[in-house]
MARBA-3410 file (N, C-alpha, C, O; in Angstrom, 1 decimal):
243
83.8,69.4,108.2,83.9,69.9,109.6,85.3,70.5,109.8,85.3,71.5,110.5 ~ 86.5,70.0,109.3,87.5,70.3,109.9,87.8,71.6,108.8,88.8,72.3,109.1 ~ 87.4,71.8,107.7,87.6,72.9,107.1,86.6,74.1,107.8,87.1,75.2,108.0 ~ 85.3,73.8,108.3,84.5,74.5,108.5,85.3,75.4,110.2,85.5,76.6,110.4 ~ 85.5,74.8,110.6,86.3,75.1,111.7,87.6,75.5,111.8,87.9,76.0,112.9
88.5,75.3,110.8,90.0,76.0,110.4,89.4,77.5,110.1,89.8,78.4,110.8 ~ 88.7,77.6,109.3,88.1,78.6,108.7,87.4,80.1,109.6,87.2,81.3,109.4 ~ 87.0,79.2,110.6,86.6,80.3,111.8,87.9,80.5,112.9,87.7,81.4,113.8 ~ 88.9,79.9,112.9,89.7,80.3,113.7,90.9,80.8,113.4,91.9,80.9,114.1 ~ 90.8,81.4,111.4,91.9,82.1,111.4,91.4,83.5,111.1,92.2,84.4,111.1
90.1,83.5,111.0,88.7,84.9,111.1,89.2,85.3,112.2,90.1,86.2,112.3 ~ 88.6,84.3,113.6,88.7,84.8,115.3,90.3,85.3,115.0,90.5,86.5,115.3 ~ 91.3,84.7,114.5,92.7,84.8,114.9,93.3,86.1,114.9,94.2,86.6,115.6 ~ 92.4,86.7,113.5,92.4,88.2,112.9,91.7,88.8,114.1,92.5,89.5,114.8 ~ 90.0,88.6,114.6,89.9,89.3,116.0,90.8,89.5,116.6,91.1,90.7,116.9
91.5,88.0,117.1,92.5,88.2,118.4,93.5,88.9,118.6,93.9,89.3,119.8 ~ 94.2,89.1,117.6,95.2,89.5,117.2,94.7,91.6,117.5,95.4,92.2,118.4 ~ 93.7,92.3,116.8,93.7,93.0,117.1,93.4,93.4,118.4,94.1,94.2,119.1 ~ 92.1,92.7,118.9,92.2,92.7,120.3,92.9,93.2,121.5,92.6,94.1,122.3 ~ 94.4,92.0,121.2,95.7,92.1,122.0,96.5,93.6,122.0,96.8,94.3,122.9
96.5,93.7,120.3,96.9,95.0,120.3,95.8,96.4,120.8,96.2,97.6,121.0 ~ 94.6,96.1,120.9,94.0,97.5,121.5,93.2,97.2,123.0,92.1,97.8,123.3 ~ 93.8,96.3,123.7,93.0,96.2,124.9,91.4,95.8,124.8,90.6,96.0,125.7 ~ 91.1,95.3,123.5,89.6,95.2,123.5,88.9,95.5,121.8,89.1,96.5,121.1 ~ 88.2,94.8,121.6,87.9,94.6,119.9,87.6,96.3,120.5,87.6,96.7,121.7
87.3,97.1,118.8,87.0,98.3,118.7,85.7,98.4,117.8,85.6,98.0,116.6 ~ 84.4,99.4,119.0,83.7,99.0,118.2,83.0,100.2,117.6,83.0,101.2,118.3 ~ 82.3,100.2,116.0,82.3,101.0,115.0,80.8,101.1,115.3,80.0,100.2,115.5 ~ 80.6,102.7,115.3,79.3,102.9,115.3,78.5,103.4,113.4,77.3,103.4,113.1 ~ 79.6,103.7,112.5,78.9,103.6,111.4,80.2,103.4,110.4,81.3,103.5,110.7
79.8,103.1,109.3,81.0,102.4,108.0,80.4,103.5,106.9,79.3,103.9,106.6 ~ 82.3,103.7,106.6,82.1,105.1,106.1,82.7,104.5,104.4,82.3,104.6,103.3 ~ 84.2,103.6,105.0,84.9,103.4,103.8,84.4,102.1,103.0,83.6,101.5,103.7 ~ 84.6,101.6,101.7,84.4,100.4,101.3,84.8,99.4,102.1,84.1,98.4,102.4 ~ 86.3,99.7,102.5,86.8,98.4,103.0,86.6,98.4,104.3,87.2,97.5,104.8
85.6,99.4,105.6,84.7,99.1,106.6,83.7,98.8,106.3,83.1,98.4,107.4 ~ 82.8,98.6,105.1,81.6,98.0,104.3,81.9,96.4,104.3,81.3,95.6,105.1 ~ 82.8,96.0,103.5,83.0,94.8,103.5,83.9,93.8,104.6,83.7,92.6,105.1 ~ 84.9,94.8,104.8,84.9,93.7,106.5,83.9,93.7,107.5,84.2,93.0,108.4 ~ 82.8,94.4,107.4,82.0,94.2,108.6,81.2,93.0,107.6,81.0,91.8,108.0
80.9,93.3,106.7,79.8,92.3,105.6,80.5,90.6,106.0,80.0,89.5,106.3 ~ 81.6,91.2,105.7,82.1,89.9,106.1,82.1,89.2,107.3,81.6,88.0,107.4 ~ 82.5,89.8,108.6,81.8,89.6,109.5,80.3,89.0,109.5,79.9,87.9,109.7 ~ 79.8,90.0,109.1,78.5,89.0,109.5,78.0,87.6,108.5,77.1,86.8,108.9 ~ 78.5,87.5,107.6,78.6,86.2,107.0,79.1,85.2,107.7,78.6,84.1,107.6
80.3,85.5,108.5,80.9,83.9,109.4,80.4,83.9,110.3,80.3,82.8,110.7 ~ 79.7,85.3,111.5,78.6,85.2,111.9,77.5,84.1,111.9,77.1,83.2,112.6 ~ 76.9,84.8,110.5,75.5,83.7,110.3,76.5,82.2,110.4,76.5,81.6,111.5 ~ 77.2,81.8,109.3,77.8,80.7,109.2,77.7,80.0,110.4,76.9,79.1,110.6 ~ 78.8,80.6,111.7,79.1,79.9,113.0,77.6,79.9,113.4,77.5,78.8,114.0
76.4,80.6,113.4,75.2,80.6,114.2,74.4,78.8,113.8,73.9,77.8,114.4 ~ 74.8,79.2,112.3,73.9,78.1,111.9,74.5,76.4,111.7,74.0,75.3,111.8 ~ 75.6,76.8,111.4,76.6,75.5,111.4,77.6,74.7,112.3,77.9,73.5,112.1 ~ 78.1,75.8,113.4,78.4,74.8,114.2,77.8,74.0,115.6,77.4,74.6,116.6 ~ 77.9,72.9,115.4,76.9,71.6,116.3,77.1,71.9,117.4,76.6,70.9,117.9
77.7,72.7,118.5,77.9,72.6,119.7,78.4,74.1,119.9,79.4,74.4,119.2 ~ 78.0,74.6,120.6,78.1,75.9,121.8,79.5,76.3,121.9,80.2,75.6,122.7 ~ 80.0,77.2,121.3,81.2,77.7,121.3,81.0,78.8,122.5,80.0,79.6,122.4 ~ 81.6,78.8,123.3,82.4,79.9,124.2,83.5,81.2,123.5,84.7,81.3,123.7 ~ 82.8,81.8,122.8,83.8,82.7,122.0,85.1,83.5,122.6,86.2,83.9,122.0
84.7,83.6,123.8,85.9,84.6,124.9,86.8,83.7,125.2,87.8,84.3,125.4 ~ 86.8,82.7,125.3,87.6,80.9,125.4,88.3,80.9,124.4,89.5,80.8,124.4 ~ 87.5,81.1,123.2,87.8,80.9,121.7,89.2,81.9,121.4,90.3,81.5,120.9 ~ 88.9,82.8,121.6,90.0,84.0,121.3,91.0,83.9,122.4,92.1,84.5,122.4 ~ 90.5,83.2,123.5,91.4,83.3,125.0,93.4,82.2,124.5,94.6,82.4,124.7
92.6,81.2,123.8,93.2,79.7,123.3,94.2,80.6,121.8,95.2,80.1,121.2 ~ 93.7,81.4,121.5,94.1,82.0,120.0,95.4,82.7,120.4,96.6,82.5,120.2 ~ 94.8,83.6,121.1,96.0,84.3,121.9,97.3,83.7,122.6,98.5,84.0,122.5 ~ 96.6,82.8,123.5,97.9,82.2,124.1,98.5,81.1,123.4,99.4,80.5,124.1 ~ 98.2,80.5,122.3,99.2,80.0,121.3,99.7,80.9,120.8,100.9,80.6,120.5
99.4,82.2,120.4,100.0,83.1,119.5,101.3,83.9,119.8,102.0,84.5,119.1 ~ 101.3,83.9,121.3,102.6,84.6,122.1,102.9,84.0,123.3,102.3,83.4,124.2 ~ 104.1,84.4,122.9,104.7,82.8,123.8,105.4,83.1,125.3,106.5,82.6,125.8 ~ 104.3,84.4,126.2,104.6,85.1,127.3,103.2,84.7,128.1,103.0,85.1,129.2 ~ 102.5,84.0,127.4,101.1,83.7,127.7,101.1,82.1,128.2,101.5,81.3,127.4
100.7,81.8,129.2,100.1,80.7,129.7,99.2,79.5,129.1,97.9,79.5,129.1 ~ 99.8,78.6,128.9,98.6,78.1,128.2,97.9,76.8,128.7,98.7,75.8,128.6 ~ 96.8,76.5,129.1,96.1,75.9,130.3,96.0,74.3,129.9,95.7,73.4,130.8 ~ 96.2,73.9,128.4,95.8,72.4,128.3,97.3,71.9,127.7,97.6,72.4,126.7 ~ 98.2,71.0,128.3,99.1,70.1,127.2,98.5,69.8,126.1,97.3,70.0,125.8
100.0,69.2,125.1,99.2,68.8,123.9,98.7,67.9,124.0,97.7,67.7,123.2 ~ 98.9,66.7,125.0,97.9,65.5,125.2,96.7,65.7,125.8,95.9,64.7,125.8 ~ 96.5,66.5,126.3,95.2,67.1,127.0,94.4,67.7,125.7,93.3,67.2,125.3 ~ 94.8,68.9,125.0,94.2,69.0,123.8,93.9,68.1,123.0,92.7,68.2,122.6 ~ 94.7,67.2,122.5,94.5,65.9,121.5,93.1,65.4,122.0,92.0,65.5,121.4
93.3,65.0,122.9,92.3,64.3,124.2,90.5,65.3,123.6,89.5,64.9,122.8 ~ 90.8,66.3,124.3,89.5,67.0,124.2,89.1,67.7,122.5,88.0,68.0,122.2 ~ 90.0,67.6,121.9,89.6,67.8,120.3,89.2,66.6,119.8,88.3,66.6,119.0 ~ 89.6,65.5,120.1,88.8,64.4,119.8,87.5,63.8,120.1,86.8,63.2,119.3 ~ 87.2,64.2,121.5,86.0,63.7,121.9,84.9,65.1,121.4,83.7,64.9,121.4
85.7,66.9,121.0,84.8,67.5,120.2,84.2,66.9,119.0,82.9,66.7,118.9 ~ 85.2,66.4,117.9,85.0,65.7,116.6,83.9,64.6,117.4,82.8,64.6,116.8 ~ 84.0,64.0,118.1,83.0,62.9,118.3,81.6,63.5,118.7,80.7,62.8,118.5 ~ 81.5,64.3,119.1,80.8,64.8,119.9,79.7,65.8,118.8,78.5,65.7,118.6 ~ 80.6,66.7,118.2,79.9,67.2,116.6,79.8,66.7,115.9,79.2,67.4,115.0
80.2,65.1,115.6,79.5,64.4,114.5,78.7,64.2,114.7,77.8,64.3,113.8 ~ 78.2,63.6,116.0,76.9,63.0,116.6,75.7,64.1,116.6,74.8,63.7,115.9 ~ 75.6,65.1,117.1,75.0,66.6,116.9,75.0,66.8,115.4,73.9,67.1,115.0 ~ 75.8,66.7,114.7,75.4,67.5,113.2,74.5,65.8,112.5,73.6,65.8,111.6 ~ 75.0,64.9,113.0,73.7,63.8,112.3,72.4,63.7,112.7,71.3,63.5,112.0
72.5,63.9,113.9,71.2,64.2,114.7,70.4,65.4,114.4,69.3,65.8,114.7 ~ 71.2,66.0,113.8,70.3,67.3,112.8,70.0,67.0,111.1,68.9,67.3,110.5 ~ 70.9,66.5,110.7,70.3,65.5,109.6,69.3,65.0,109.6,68.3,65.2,109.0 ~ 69.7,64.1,110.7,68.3,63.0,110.9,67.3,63.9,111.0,66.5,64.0,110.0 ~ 67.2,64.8,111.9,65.3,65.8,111.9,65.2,66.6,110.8,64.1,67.1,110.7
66.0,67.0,110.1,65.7,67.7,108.7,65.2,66.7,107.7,64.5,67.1,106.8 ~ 65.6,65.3,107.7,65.4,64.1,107.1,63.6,64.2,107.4,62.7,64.4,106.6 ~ 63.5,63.9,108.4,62.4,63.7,109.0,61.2,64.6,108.7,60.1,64.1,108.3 ~ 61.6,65.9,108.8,60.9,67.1,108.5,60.8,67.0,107.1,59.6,66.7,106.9 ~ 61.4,67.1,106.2,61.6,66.7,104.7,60.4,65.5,104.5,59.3,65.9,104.0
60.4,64.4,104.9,59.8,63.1,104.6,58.3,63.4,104.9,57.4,63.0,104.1 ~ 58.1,64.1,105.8,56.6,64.2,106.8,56.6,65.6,105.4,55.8,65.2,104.5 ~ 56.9,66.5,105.1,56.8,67.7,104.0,56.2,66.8,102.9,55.0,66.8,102.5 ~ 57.0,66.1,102.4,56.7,65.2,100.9,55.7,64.5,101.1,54.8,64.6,100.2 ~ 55.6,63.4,102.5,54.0,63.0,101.9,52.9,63.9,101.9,52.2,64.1,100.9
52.8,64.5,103.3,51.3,66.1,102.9,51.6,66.7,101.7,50.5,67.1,101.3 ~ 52.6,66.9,100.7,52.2,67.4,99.7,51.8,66.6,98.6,51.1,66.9,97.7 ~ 52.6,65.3,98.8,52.0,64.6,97.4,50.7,64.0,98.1,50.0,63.4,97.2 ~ 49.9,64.0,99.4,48.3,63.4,99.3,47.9,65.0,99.2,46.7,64.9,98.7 ~ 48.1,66.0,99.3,47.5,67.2,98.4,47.3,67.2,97.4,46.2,67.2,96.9
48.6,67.2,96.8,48.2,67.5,95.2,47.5,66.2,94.9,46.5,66.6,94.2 ~ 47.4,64.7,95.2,46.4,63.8,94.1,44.9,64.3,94.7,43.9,64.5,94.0 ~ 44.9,64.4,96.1,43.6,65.0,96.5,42.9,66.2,95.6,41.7,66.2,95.4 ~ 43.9,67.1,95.0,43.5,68.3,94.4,43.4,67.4,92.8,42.3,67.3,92.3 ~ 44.2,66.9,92.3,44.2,66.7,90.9,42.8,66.1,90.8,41.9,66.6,90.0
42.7,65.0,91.5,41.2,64.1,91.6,40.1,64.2,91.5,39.3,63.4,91.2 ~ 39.8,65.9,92.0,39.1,67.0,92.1,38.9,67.5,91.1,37.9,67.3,90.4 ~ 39.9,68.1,90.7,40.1,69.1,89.5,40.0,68.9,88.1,40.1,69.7,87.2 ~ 39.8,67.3,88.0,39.9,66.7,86.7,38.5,66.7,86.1,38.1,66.7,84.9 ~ 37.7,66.7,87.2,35.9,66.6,87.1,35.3,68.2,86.7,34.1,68.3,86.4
36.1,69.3,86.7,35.8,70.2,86.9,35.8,71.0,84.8,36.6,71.0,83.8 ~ 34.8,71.5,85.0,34.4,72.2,83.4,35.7,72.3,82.7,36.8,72.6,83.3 ~ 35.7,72.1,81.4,37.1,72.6,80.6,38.5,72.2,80.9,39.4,72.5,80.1 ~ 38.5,71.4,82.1,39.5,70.3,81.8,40.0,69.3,81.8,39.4,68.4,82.2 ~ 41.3,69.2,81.2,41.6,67.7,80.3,42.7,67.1,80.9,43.7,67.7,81.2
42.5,65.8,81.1,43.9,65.1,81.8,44.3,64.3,80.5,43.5,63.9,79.6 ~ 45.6,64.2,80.6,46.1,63.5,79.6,46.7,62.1,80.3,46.9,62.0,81.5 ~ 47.0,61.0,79.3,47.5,59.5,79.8,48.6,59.9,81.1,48.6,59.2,82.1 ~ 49.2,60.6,80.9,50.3,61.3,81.4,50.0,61.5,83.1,50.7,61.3,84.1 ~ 48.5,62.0,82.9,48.7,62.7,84.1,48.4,64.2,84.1,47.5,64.7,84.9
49.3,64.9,83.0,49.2,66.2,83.0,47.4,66.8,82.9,46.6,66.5,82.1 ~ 47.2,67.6,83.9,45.6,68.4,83.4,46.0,70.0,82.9,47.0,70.6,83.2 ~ 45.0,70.3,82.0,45.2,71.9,81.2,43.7,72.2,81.5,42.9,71.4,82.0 ~ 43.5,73.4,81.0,42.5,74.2,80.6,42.7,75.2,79.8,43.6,76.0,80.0 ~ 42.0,75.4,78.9,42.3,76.4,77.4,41.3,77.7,77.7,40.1,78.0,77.6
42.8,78.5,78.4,42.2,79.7,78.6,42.1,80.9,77.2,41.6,82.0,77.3 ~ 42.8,80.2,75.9,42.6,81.2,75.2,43.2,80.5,73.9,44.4,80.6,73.7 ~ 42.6,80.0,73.2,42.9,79.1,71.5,43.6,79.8,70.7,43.0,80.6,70.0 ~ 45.1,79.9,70.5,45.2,80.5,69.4,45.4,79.5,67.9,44.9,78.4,67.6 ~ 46.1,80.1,67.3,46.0,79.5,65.7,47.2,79.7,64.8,47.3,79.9,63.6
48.4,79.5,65.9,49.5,79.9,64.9,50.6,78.2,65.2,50.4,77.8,66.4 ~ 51.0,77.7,64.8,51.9,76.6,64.7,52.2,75.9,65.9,52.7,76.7,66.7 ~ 52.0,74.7,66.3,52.5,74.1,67.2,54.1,73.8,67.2,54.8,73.3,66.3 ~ 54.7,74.2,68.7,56.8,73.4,68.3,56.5,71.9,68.9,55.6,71.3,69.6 ~ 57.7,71.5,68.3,58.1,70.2,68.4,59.0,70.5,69.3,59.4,71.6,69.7
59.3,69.0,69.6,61.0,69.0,70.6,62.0,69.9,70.2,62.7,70.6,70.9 ~ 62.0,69.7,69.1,63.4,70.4,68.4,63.7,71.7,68.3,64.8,72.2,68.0 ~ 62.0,72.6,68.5,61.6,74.0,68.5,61.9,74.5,70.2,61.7,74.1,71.3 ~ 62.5,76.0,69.4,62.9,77.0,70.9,61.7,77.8,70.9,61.3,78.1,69.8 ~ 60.9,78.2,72.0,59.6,78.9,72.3,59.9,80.0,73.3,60.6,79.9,74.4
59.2,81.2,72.9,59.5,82.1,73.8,57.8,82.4,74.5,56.8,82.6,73.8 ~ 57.8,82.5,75.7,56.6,82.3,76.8,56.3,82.9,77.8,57.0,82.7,78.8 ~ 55.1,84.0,77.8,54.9,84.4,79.4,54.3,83.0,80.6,54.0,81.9,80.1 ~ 54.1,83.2,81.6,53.8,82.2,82.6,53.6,83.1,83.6,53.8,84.3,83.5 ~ 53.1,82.3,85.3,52.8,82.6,86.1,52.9,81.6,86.6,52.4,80.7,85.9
53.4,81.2,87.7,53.6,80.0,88.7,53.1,79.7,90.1,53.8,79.9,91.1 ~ 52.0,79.2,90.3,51.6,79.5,91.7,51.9,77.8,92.2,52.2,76.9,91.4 ~ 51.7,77.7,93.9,51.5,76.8,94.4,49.7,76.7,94.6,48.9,77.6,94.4 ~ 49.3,75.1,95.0,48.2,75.0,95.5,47.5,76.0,96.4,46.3,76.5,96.3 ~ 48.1,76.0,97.1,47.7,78.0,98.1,47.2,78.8,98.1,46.6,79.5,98.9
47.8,79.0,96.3,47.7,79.9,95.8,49.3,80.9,95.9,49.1,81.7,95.0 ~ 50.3,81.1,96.3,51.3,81.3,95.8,52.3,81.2,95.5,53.3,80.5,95.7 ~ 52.0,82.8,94.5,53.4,82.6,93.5,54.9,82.8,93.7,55.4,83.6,94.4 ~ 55.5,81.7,92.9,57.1,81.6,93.3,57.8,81.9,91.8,59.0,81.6,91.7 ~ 57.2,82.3,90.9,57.7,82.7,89.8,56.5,83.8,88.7,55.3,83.7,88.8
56.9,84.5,88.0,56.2,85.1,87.2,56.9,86.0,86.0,57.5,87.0,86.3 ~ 57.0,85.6,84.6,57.4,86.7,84.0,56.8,87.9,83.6,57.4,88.8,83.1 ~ 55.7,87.9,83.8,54.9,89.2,83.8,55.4,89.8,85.0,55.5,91.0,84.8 ~ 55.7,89.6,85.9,56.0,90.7,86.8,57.6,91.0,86.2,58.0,92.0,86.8 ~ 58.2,90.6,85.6,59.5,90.6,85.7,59.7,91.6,83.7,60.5,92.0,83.0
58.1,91.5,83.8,58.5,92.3,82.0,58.6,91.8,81.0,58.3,92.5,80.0 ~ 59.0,90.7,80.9,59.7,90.3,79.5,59.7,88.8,79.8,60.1,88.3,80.8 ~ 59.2,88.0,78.5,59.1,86.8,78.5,60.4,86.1,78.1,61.3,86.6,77.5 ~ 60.1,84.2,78.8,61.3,83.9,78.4,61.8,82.6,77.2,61.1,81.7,76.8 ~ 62.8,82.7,77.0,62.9,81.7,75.7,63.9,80.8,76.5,64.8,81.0,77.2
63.1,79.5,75.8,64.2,78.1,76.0,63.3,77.0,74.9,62.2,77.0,74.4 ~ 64.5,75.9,74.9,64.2,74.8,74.3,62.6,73.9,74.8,62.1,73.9,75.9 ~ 62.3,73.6,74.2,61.0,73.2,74.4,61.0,71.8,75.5,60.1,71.6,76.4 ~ 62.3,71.0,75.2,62.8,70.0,76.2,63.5,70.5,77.1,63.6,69.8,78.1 ~ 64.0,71.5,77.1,64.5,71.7,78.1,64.1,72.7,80.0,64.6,73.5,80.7
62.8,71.8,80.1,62.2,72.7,81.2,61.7,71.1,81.9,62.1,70.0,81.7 ~ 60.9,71.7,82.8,60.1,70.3,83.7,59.1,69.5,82.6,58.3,70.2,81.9 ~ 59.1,68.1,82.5,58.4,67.3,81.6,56.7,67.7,81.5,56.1,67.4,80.5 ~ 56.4,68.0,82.1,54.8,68.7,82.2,54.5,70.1,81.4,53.5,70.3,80.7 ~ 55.5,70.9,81.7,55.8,72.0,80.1,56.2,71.5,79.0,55.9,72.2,78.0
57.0,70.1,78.3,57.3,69.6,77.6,56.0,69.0,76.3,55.9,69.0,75.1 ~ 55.3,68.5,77.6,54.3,68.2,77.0,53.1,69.2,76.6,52.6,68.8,75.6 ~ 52.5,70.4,77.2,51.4,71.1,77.7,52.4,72.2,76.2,51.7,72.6,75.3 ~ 53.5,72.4,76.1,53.8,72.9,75.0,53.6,72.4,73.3,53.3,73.3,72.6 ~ 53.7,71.2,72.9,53.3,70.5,72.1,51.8,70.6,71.8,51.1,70.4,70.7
51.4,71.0,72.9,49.3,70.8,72.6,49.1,72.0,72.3,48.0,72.1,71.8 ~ 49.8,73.1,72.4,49.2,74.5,72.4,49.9,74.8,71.0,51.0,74.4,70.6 ~ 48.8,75.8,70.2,49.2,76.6,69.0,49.8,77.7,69.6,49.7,77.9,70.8 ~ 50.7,78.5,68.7,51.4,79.8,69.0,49.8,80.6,69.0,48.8,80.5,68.2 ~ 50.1,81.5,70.2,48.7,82.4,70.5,48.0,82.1,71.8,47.5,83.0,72.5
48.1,81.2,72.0,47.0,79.9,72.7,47.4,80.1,74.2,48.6,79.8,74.2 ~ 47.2,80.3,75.4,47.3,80.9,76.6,46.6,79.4,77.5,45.4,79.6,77.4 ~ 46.9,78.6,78.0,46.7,77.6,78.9,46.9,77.4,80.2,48.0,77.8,80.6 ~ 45.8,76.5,81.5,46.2,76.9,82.5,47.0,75.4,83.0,46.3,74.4,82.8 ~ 47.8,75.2,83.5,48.5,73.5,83.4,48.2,73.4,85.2,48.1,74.4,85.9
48.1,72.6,85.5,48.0,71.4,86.8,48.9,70.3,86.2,48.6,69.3,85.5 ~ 50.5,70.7,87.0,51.3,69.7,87.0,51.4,68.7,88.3,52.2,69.0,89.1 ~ 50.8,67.5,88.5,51.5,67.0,89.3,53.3,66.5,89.3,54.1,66.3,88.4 ~ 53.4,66.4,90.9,54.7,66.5,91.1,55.8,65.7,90.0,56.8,66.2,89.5 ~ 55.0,64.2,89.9,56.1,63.6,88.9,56.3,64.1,87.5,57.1,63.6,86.6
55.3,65.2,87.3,55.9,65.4,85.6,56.5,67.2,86.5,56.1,68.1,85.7 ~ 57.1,67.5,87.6,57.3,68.9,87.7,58.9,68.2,88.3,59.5,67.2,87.8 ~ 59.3,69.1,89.6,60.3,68.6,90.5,60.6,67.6,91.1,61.7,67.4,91.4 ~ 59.4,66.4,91.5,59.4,65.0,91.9,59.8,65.1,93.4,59.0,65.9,93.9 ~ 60.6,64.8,94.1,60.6,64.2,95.4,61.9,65.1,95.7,62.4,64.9,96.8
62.6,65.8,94.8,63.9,66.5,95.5,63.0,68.3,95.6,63.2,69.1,96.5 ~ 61.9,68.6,94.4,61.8,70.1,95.0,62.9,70.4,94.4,63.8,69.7,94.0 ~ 62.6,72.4,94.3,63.6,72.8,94.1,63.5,74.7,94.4,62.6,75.5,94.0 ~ 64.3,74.8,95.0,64.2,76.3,95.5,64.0,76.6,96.9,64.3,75.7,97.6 ~ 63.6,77.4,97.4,63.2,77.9,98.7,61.4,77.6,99.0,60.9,77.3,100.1
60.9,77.8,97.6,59.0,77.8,97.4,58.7,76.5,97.4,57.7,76.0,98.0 ~ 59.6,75.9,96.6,58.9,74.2,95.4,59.3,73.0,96.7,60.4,72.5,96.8 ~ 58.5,72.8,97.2,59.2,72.0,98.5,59.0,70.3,97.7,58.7,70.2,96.5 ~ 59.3,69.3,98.6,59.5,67.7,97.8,58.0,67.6,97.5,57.1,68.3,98.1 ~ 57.7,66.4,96.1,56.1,66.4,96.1,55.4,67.2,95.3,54.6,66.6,94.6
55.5,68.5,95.1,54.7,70.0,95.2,53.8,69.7,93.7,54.3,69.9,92.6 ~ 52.9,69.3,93.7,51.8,70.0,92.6,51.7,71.4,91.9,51.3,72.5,92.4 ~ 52.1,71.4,90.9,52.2,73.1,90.5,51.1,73.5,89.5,50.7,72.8,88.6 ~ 50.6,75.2,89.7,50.0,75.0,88.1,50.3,76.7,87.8,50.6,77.7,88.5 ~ 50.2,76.3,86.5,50.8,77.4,85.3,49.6,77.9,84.4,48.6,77.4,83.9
50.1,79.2,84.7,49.3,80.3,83.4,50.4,80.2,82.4,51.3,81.0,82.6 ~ 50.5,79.3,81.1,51.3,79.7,79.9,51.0,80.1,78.8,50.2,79.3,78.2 ~ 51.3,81.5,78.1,51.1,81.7,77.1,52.0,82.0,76.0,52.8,83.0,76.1 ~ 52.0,81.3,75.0,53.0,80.7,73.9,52.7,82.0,73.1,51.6,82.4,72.9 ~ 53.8,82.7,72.7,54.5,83.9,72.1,55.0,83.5,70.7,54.8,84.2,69.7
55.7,82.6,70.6,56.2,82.5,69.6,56.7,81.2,69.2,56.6,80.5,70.2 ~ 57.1,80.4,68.2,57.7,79.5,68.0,59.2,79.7,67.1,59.3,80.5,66.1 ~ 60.3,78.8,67.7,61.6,79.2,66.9,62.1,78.2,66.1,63.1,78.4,65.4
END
């Protein structure tokens, strides 16, 4: 907090400062140079920042008013330091209380997210396991063999290079290398435990559809903007190669 807040008041200080010198911020109807590209960019970055991060209602004209009249010493300045100490402390108290209480409902929203998705997905897997052509394993993991090939299975120890498709239960998708062109290579352990395994069963050639539940994918943290806590995932993978 107290960095987040140093940090916007030596930004405003830079406002204030020109401000004073031109009777009034100056304002730009279009950015011609780089360095009017990126100080406005920048701008709007501490922008968003202040929008979304700090816990209580800043008075910005106050803000720059307080900037100013510490900054020259012909200016009036409306609170002692015991008066300031005073009211910067009961701010700190006041924004801790507000930024937990935002915790807390993001906590909340999070928790209520994770269970509807994990009684989704076992609702869907439970379903899906009765259904033609596919196979659950001790694991958990379900596939379907959308296409047999006949070239070597990898082990742990083998690097595999792989197209895929990534959808949610919904139906969508938050990943794809086919859209992106070009397939990708990694360690055979080194991905979510549900590819770990679903790779081992497949010959090189061999194109499979995976139904991961949550605990063999992201588990309860999620990951990304798409993969929320919980999330049941399933995969179009098709094994390219073995290394």
């Amino acid at each position: 907090m107290k960095f987040l807040i140093a940090s916007f008041f030596l930004i405003f200080l830079g406002f204030a400062l020109q401000s004073c010198q031109s009777n009034g911020p100056k304002e730009v109807k279009e950015l011609e140079t780089f360095e009017e590209k990126y100080s406005y960019a920048l701008g709007l970055d501490v922008g968003e920042q202040f929008k979304n991060r700090m816990p209580l209602d800043v008075d910005i004209d106050i803000l720059v008013q307080g900037i100013l009249d510490t900054a020259y010493a012909d200016r009036t300045i409306l609170l002692d330091k015991n008066e300031t100490a005073e009211v910067l402390r009961q701010f700190r108290t006041k924004a801790n209380e507000a930024f937990k209480r935002k915790q807390a409902e993001q906590a909340a929203g999070k928790d209520s997210t994770a269970a509807l998705n994990l009684k989704e997905g076992r609702e869907f897997l439970a379903a899906n396991k009765n259904k033609d052509g596919v196979v659950t394993t001790k694991t958990g993991l379900q596939y379907m063999v959308l296409k047999e090939g006949s070239g070597e299975k990898p082990g742990t120890s083998n690097r595999v290079k792989v197209h895929y498709r990534g959808t949610l239960l919904d139906g969508k998708e938050f990943d794809s290398s086919y859209k992106r062109g070009e397939p990708i290579e990694f360690p055979v352990t080194g991905v979510i435990a549900g590819w770990t395994e679903a790779l081992q069963l497949m010959n090189t050639g061999s194109k499979y559809k995976l139904f991961i539940p949550s605990e063999l994918a992201y588990g309860a943290r999620g990951t990304g903007a798409d993969i929320g806590p919980n999330a049941t995932l399933i995969f179009e993978v098709e094994l390219l190669e073995v290394k």
